[in-house]
N, C-alpha and C positions, 0 to 999 in steps of 0.2 A: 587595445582595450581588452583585458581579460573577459574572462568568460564564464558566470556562476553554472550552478546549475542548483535547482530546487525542484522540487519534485512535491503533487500532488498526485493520490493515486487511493485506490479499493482495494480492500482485503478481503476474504472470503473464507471461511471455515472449508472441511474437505465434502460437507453433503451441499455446500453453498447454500444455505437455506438464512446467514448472517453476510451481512456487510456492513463494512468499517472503511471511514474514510480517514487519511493522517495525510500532512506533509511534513518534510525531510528536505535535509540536503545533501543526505546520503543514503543512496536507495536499499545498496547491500548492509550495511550497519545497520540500517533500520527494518528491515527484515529480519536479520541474526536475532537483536532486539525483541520480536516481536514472536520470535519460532522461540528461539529460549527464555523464553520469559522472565527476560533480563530489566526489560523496558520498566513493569512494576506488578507484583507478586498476583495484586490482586484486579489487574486492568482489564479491560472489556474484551482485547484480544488473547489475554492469558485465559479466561473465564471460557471462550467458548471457543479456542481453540482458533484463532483468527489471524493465518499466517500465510494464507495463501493469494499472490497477486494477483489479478484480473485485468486489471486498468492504472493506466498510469499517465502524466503529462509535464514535461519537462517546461520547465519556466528559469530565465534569466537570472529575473528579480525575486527577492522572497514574498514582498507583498502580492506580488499577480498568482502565488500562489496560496497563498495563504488565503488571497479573496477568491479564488477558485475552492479551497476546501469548505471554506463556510458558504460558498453557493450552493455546494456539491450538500452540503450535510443536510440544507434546507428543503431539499426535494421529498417527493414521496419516493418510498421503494422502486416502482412503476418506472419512474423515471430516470433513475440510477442504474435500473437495467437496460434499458435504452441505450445511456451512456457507453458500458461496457458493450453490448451485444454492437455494437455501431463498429469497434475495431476490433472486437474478439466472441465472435458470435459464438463461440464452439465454449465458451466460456475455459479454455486453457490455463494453467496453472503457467505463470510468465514465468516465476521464481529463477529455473534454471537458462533463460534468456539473462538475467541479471549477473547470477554470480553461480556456485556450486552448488548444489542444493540437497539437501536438506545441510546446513551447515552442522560446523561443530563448533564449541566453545573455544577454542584455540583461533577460530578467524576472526573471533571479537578484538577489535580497539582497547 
């Protein structure tokens, strides 16, 4: 049986004072995406600068995650720190755990 993988996860600007929830089914694509502000000119993560990973969780299927991002968005603030602080208290930048980091336009798709 093959093996997906999708991914629901937080982003965080670099003073962390924003977070943004997406899911993907490519985590380093969609990072480059969101650092070059390739994704769309004028999107919430182009706007405030919103490229840095915090939290993430890998799912099989797209729908477990997809219902995980619309769980995740419905929460307060409060509790989305929760989330993160639970496997990454120190609040770490995961980005270069993923792929290379800061990318450049040449590792885009």
């Amino acid at each position: 049986m093959r093996q997906y993988n999708f991914y629901t996860y937080i982003l965080t600007n670099y003073s962390k004072k924003v977070l943004y929830t997406g899911v993907t089914n490519d985590l380093e694509r969609r990072l480059c995406e969101h650092y070059l502000g390739t994704d769309q000119k004028e999107s919430f993560t182009s706007k405030y600068k919103c490229f840095y990973l915090v939290w993430f969780e890998r799912y099989q299927y797209v729908n477990h995650a997809i219902e995980r991002e619309k769980e995740i968005k419905g929460w307060l603030r409060a509790k989305k720190i929760k989330l993160i602080e639970e496997e990454n208290s120190n609040w770490r930048f995961l980005n270069s755990d993923i792929m290379n980091w800061p990318p450049v336009n040449s590792e885009l798709i």
